[in-house]
C-alpha positions as CSV (number, residue, x, y, z in Angstrom):
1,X,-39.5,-40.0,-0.5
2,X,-37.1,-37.7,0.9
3,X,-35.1,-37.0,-2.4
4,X,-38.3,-35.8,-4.0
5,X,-38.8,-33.3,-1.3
6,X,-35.1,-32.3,-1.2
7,X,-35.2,-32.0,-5.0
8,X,-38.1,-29.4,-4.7
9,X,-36.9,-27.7,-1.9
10,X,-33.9,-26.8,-3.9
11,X,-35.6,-26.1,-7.4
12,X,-38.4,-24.2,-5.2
13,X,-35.9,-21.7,-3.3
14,X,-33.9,-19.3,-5.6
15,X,-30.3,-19.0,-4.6
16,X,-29.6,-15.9,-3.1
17,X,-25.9,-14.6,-4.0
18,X,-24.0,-12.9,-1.5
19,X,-20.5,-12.6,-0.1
20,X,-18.7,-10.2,2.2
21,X,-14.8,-9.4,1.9
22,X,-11.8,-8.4,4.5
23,X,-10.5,-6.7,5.4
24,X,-12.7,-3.8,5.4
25,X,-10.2,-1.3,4.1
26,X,-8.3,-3.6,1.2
27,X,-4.8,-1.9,-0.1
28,X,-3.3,-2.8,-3.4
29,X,-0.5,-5.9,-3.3
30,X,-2.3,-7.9,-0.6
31,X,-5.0,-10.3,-0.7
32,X,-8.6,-9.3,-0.5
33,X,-10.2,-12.7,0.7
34,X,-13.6,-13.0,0.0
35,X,-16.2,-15.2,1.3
36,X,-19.5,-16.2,0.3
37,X,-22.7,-15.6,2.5
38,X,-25.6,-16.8,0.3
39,X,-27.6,-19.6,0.4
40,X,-26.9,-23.1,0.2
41,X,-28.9,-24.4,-2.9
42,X,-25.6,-23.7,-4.9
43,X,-23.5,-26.0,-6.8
44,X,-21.7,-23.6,-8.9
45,X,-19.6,-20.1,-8.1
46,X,-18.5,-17.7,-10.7
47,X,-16.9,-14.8,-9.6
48,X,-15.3,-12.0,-12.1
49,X,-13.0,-9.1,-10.7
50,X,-12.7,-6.1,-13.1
51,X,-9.9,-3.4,-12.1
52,X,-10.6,0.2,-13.0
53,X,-8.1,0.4,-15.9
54,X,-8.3,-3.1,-17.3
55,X,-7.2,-6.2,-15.4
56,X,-9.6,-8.9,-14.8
57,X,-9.5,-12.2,-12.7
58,X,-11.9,-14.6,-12.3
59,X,-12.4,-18.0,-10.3
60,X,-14.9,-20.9,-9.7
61,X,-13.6,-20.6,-5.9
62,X,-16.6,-20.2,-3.1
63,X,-14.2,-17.5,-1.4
64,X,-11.6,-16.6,-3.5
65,X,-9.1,-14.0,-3.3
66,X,-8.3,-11.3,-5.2
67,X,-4.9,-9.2,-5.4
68,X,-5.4,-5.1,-7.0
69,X,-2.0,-4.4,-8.6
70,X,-3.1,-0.7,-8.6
71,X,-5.0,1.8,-6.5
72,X,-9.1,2.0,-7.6
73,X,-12.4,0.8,-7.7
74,X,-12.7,-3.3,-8.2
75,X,-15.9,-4.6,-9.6
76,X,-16.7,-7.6,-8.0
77,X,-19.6,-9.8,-10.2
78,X,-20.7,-13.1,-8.4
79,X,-23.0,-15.1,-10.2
80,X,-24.6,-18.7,-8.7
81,X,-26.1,-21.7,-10.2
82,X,-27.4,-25.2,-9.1
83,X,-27.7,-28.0,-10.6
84,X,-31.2,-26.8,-11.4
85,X,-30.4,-24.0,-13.7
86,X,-31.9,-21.6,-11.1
87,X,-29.4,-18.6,-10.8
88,X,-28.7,-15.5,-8.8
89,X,-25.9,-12.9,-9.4
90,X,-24.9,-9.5,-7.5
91,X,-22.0,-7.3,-7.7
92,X,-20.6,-4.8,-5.4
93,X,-17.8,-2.1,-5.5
94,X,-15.0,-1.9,-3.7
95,X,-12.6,0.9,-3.2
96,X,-8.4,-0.4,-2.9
97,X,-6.3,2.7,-1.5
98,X,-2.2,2.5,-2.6
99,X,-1.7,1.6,1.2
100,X,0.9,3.4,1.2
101,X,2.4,4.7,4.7
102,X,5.5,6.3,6.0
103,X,5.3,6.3,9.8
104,X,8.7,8.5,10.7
105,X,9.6,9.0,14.4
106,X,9.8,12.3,15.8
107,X,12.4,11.9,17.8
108,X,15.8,9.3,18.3
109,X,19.0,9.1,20.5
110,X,22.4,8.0,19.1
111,X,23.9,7.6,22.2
112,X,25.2,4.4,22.4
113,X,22.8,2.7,24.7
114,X,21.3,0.6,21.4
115,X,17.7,2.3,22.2
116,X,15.9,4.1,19.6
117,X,19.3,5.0,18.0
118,X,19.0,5.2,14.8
119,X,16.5,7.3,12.7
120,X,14.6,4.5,10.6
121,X,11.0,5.3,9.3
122,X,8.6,2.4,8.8
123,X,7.5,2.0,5.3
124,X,4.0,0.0,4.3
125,X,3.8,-0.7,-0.1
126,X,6.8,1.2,-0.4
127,X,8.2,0.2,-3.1
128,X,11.5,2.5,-3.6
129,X,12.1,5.4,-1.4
130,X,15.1,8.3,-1.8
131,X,15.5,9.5,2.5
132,X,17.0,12.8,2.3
133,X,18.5,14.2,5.7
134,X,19.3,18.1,6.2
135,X,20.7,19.9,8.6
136,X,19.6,23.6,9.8
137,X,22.0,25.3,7.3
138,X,20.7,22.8,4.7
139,X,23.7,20.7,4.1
140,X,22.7,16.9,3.6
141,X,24.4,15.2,6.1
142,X,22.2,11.6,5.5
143,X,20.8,10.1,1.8
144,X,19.9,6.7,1.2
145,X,17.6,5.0,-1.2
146,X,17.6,1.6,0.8
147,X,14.1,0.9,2.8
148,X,16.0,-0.8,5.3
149,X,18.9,1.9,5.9
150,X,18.4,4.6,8.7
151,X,20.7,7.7,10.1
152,X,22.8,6.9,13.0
153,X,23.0,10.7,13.6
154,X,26.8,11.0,12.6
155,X,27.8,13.4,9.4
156,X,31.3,12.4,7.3
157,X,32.6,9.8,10.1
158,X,31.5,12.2,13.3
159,X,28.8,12.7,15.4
160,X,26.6,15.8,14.5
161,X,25.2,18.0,17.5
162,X,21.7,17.9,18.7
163,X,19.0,19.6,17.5
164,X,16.2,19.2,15.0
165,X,17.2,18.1,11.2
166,X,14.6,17.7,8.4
167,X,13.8,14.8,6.5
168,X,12.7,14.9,2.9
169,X,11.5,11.2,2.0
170,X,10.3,10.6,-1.4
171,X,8.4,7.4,-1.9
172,X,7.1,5.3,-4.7
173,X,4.2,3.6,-4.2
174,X,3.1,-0.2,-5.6
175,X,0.6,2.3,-7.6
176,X,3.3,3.6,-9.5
177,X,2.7,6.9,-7.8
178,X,5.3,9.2,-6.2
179,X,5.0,10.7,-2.7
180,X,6.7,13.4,-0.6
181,X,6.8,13.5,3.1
182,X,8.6,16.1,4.8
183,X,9.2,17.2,8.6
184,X,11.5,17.3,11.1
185,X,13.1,14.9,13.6
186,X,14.5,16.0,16.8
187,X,18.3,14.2,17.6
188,X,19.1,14.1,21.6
189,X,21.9,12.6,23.0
């Protein structure tokens, strides 16, 4: 009958494991979704993440995710089974970067008009940040350590001249790592 032939068809195919991930280029902190894309004569998933440096996961999931709390490679193991004790397994390697960014404008006008006035950089798996401001002569006339805090361009209470000021940011990263950026920022009026 048509169970018999079901019954072969799934003892006589081998599962094939296979899954795909995204996105493409995971970072540390956020969810790396995976997704299986082997065959369907599978009644049983077993996935095992191993972190460069120690911390494992696992699941019974068909497309779990999987969260890196530090920058490296991730060993993802998949192994399927059916009901018919056939199994299939394959892992793959992925590479998680720290993510981290620091997207500073080069430019920003405290003039009042509430337009680009403030001089905020944009900070990705930041996860504490000192924003040091200096002026030509090198006196600091800006320092926070908040990620939300910019310059509004004014030094002790009044508003500096034009002209180009550096910024010295030093970031730490999810990773644990520390990071410098440095540049300059041009302040018209």
């Amino acid at each position: 009958g048509i169970s018999t032939s079901l019954h072969d068809l799934r003892v006589r195919y081998k599962p094939v494991a296979d899954f795909d991930y995204n996105p493409d280029k995971p970072v540390i902190s956020t969810p790396i979704q995976f997704n299986y894309t082997g065959t369907n004569n599978v009644d049983s998933w077993r996935w095992n993440f191993e972190e460069q440096g120690g911390a494992k996961g696992n699941s019974s999931f068909i497309s779990p995710q999987y969260v890196m709390q530090q920058a490296g490679i991730l060993a993802v193991h998949l192994s399927v089974k059916n009901n018919y004790g056939c199994t299939d397994s394959i892992t793959k390697y992925i590479v998680v970067d720290a993510g981290i960014n620091v997207f500073v404008p080069t430019a920003f006008t405290p003039n009042g008009d509430e337009l680009n006035g403030i001089f905020l950089p944009t900070y990705e798996n930041v996860a504490a940040v000192e924003l040091t401001i200096m002026n030509r002569w090198g006196e600091v006339v800006f320092k926070t350590n908040s990620l939300e805090e910019g310059w509004d361009g004014s030094y002790k209470g009044e508003a500096t001249t034009d002209g180009v000021f550096v910024y010295y940011i030093q970031a730490k990263g999810y990773d644990n790592k520390n990071y410098t950026f440095r540049g300059t920022v041009t302040m018209v009026r």
